[in-house]
C-alpha positions in Angstrom: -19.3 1.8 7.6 -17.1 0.2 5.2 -18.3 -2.7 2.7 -15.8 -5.5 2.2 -15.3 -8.7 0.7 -12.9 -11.6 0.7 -11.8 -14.3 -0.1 -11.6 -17.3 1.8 -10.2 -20.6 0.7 -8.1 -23.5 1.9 -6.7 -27.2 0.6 -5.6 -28.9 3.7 -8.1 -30.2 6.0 -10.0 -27.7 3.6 -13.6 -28.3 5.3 -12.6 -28.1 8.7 -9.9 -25.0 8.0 -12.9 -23.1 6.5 -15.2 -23.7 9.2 -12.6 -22.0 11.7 -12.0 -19.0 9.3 -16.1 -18.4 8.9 -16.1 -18.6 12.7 -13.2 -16.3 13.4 -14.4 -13.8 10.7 -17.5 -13.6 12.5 -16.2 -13.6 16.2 -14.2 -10.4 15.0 -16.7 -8.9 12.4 -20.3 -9.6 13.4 -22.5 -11.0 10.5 -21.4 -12.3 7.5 -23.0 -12.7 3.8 -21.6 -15.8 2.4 -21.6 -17.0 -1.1 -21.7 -20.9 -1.7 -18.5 -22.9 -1.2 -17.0 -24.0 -4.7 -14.5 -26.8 -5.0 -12.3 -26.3 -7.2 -8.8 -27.6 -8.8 -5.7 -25.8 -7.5 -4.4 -23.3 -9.7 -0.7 -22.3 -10.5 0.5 -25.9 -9.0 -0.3 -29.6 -8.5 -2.0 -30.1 -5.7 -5.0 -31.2 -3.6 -8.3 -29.3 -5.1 -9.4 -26.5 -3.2 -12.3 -25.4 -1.1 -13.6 -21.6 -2.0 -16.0 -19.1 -1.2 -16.7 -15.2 -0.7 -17.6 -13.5 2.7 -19.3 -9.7 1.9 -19.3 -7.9 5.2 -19.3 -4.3 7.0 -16.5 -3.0 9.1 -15.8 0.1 10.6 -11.5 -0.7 10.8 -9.4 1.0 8.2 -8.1 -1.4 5.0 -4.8 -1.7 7.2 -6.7 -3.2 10.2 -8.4 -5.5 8.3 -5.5 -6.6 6.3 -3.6 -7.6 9.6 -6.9 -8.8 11.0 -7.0 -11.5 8.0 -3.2 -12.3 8.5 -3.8 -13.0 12.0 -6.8 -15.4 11.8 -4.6 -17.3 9.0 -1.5 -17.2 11.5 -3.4 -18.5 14.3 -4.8 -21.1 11.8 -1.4 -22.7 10.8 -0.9 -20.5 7.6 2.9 -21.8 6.4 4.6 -18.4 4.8 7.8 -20.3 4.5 6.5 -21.9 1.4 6.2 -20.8 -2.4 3.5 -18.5 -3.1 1.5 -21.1 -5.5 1.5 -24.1 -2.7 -1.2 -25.8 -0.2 -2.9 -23.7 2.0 -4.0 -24.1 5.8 -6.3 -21.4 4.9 -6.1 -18.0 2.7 -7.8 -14.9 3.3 -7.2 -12.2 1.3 -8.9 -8.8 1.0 -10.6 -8.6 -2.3 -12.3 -5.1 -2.5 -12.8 -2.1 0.2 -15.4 -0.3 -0.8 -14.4 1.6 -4.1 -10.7 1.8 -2.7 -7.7 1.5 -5.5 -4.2 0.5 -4.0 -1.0 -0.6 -4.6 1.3 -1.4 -1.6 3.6 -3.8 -0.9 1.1 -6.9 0.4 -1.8 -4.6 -0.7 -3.5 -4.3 -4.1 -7.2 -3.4 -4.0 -8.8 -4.7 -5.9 -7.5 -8.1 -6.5 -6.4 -8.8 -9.4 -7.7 -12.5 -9.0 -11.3 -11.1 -8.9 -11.0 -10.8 -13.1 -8.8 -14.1 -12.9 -9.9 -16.4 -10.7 -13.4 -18.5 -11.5 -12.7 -19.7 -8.0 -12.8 -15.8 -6.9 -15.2 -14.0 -9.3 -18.2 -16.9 -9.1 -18.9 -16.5 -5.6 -18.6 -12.9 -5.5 -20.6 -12.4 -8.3 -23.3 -15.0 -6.4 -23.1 -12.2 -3.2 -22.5 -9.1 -5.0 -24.0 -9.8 -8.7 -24.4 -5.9 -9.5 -21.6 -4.7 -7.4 -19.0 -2.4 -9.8 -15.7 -2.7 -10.3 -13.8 0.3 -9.0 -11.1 -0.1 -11.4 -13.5 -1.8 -15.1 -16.7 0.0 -14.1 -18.4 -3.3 -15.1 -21.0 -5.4 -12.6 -19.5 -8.7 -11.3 -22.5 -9.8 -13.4 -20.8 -8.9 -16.6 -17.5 -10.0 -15.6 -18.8 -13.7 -14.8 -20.5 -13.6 -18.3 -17.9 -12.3 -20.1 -15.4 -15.1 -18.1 -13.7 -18.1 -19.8 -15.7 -20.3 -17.7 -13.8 -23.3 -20.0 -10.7 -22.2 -18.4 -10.9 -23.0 -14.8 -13.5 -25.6 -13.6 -15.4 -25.4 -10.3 -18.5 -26.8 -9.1 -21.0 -26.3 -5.5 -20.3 -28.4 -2.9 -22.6 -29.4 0.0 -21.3 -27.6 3.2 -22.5 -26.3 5.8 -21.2 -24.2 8.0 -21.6 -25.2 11.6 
C-alpha cells in the first residue's frame, strides 16, 4: 500500500464542488483522512477566494492511475482546461506526495512544489501529516509550517461539513 496526499480545492460553487470531490475520492479510494477546510484568497489572480483542504489516503494504484484518477473526477466535475492556468476552478485535485516518490514528468512533479509554497497547501497537510518528511528537504511538515511566511498568504478555518 501506497500513502498519498492531495490537494483538493475549488472557487466556484466552492462548497458544493468540494463536497462532490470528498465523495468521489472516497467512492474510488475507500477511507479518507481529511484535514480542516481553509478559505483562503486566490493566489496568482483576482478572483473569488478559495475553498482548501488535504485528503491523506492509501492506494494500491500506481502514481499514473492515480494521476488520471484525479483528472477524471475533476473532468466529470466541470473542470474548464481551456482557461489560463492561474483562473477559477470547478475543483482542483492535484497529487501532492506518493509516498517518498521524486518525479518530474510532463503533468507530474512529486512532490509539489506548492507544498513549500502554498499556506493554502502546506497548513492542512501539516494538520494531517505534522511529522511526515519531505522526500526532497528531509524536514517534517511541522518544520516547514514553522519556518513558513505565514504573513504572506492569509487563510483561516471555515465551518464545513462534509455531508
Amino acid at each position: 500500500m501506497t500513502k498519498i496526499y492531495i490537494s483538493i480545492g475549488s472557487n466556484i460553487d466552492a462548497e458544493n464542488n468540494i463536497r462532490i470531490a470528498i465523495n468521489a475520492l472516497q467512492d474510488h479510494y475507500g477511507k479518507l483522512i481529511l484535514s480542516s477546510v481553509y478559505e483562503s484568497e486566490a493566489v496568482g489572480f483576482d478572483g473569488d477566494n478559495f475553498l482548501n483542504l488535504v485528503a491523506g489516503l492509501n492506494t494500491d494504484e500506481d502514481v499514473h492511475t492515480v494521476a488520471a484518477t484525479l483528472r477524471k473526477i475533476e473532468d466529470d466535475n466541470g473542470r474548464d482546461r481551456n482557461v489560463p492556468r492561474f483562473s477559477p476552478r470547478t475543483v482542483d485535485l492535484d497529487l501532492l506526495l506518493y509516498d517518498d516518490l521524486i518525479l518530474k514528468e510532463e503533468g507530474l512533479e512529486l512532490p509539489r512544489d506548492e507544498i513549500t509554497k502554498n499556506a493554502f497547501v502546506l497548513l492542512p497537510l501539516e494538520e494531517i501529516a505534522p511529522h511526515l518528511i519531505h522526500p526532497v528537504s528531509g524536514k517534517t511538515m511541522c518544520d516547514h509550517w514553522l519556518n513558513f511566511d505565514k504573513d504572506s498568504q492569509k487563510l483561516w478555518v471555515i465551518d464545513f461539513k462534509v455531508n
